[in-house]
C-alpha positions as CSV (number, residue, x, y, z in Angstrom):
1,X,24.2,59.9,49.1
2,X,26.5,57.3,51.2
3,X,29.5,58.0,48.8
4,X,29.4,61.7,49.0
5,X,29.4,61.0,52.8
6,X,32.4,58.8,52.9
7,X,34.6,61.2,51.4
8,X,33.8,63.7,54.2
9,X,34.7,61.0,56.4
10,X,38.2,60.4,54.8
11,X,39.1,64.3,55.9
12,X,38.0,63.6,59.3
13,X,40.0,59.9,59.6
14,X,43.0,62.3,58.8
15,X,42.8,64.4,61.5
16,X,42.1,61.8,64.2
17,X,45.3,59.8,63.3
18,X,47.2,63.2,62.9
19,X,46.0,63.8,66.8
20,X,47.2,59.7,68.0
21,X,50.3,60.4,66.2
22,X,49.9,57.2,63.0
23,X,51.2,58.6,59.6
24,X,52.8,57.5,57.0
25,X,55.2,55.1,59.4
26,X,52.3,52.6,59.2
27,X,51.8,52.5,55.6
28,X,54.3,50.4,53.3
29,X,54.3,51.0,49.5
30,X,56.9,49.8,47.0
31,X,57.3,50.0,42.8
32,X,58.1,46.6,42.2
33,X,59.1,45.2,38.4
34,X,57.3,41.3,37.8
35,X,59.3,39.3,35.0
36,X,57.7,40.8,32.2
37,X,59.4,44.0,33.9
38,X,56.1,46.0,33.9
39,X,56.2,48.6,36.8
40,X,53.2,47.8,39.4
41,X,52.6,49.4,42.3
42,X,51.4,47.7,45.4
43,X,50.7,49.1,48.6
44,X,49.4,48.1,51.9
45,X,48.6,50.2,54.4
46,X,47.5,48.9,58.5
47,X,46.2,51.0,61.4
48,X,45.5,48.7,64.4
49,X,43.8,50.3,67.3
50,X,42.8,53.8,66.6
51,X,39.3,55.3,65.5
52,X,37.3,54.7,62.3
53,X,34.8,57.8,62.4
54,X,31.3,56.5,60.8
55,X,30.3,58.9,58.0
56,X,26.7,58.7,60.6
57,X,25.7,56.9,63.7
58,X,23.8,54.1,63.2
59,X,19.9,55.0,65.0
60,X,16.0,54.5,63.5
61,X,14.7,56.9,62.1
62,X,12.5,57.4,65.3
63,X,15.8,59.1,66.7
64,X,16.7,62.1,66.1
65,X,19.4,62.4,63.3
66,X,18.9,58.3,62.8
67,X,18.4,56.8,59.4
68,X,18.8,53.3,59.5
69,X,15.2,51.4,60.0
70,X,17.1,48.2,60.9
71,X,18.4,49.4,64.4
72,X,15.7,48.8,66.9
73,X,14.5,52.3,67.7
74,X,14.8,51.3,71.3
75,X,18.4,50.8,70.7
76,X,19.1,54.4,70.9
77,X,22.5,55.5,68.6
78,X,25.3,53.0,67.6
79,X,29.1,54.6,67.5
80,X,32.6,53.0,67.1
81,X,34.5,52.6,70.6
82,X,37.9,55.0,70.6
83,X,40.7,53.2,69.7
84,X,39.0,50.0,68.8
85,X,39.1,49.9,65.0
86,X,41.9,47.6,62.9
87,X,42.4,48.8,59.0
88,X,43.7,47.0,56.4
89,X,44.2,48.7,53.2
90,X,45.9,47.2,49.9
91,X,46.0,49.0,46.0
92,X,47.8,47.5,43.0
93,X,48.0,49.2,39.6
94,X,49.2,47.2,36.7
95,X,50.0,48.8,33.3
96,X,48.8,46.8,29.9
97,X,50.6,46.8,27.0
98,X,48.1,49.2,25.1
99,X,48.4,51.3,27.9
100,X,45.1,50.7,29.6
101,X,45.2,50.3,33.5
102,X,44.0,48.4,36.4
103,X,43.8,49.8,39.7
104,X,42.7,47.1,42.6
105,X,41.8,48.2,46.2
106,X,40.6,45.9,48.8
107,X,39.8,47.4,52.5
108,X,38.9,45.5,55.6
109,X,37.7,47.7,58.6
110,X,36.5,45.7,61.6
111,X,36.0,47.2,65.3
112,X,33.7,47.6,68.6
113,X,30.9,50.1,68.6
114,X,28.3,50.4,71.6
115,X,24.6,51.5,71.7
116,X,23.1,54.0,73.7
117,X,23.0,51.9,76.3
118,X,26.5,50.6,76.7
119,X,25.8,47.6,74.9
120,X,28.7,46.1,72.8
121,X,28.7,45.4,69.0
122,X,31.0,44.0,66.5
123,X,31.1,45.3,62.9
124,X,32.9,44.1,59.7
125,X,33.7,46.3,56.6
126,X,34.7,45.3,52.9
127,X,35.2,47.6,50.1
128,X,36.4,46.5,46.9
129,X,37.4,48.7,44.2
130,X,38.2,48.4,40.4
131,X,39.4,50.9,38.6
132,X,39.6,50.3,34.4
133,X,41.2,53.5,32.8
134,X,41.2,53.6,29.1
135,X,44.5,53.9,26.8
136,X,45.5,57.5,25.6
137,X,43.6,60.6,26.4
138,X,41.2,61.8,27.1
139,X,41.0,59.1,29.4
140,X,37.3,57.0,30.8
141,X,37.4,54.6,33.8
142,X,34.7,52.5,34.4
143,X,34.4,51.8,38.6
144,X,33.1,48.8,39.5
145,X,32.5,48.9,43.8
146,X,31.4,46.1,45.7
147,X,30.7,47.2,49.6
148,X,29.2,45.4,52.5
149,X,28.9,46.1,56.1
150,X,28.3,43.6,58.7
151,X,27.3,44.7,62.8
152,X,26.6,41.8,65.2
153,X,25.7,41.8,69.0
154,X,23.3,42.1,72.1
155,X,20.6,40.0,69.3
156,X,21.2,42.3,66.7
157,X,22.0,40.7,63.5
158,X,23.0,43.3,60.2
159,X,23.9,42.9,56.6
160,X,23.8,45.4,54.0
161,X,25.6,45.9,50.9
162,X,25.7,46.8,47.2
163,X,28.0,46.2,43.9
164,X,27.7,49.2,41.8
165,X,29.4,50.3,38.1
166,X,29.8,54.2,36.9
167,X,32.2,55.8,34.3
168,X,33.7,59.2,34.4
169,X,35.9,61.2,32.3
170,X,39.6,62.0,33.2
171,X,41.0,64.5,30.3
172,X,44.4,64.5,32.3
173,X,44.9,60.5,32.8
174,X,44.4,58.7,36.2
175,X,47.2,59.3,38.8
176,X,47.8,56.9,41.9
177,X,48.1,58.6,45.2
178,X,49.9,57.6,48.4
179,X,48.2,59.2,50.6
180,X,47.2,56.1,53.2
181,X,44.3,57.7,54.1
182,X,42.4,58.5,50.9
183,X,39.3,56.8,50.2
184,X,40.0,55.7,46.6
185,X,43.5,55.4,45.4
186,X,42.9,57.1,41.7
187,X,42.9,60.6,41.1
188,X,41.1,61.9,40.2
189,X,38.1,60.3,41.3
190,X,34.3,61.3,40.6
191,X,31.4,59.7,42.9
192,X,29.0,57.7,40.2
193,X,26.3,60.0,40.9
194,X,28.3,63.2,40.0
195,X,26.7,63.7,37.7
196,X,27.6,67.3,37.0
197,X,31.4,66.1,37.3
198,X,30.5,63.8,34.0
199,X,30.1,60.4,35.9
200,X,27.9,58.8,33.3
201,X,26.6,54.8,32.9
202,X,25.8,54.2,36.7
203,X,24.4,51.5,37.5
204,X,23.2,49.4,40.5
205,X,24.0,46.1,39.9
206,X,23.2,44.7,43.2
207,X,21.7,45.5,47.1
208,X,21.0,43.9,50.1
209,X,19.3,45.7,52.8
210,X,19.3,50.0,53.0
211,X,22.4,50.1,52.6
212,X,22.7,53.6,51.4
213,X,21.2,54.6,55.1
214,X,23.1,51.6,57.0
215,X,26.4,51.5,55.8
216,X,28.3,53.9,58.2
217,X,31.5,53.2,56.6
């Protein structure tokens, strides 16, 4: 499923910024205190030119290795440009009074990616993800995800997306991680179709478009 393959594409964003030399100097996190002097933690992380590696190129499923019927088989494969991604990343976790939390992330991922032919595109990428963990433990945390992908250019016009909801069991609690470059800031964190990992409830709320099969990112 798309999910399972966006994880595998978190290890491999690592390693590209590892090699162009972005860390943890890009990313700004701070524990800030609002005036009921609950502890929330906000982060924001930006990368501007560098590489987003799609978790697949975009190509019809006429092409070898392609499974996204709305490319134009003619087309050939759709990849991202080097070095011509931006990434905007931002988490919050706030902390209720019955001990319940909120975890928020909002990313933006917009960049160039060219065709087979040299042919120019522009894509847009929204993720938003809210993460309810119960009181107490053992701990459940209902995910609701809300994802669209938008790629423009050369008379090529594309919209997918999809708003799903999953729970999962966390005996330990939920943690927040740091780490700039993870795909999900709670740990831990179980895919909604997992479910041998107990991820229970899942449901798909909403779709537009093959999403699951267009939705590099």
């Amino acid at each position: 499923m798309r999910m399972s393959r966006l994880i595998m594409g978190t290890v491999l964003l690592v390693c590209i910024i590892m090699l162009l030399g972005l860390g943890p100097a890009a990313f700004a996190a701070s524990d800030t205190h609002d005036t009921d002097d609950t502890s929330r933690l906000k982060d924001i992380l930006r990368l501007k030119n560098f590489t987003i590696p799609w978790n697949f190129p975009l190509a019809h499923p006429d092409n070898d290795g392609g499974t996204c019927k709305a490319i134009p088989a003619a087309v050939g494969f759709i990849n991202p440009v080097d070095n011509r991604s931006d990434r905007v990343r931002k988490v919050s976790k706030e902390v209720m009074a019955d001990g319940s939390q909120v975890i928020v992330q909002d990313d933006l991922k917009t960049g160039t990616a060219e065709d087979s032919h040299g042919d120019t595109y522009h894509f847009v990428y929204t993720n938003r993800a809210v993460f309810n963990v119960s009181p107490g433990l053992p701990a459940i945390v209902n995910v609701r995800m809300t994802d669209n992908f938008r790629l423009k250019g050369h008379g090529l016009h594309m919209h997918v997306s999809f708003d799903v909801s999953w729970d999962y069991p966390a005996p330990e609690g939920v943690d927040i991680t740091l780490e700039p470059l993870a795909f999900v800031p709670a740990v831990p964190f179980v895919v909604g179709t997992e479910t041998e990992k107990g991820a229970t409830n899942f449901q798909l709320l909403s779709i537009q478009g093959d999403a699951f099969n267009c939705d590099p990112l």
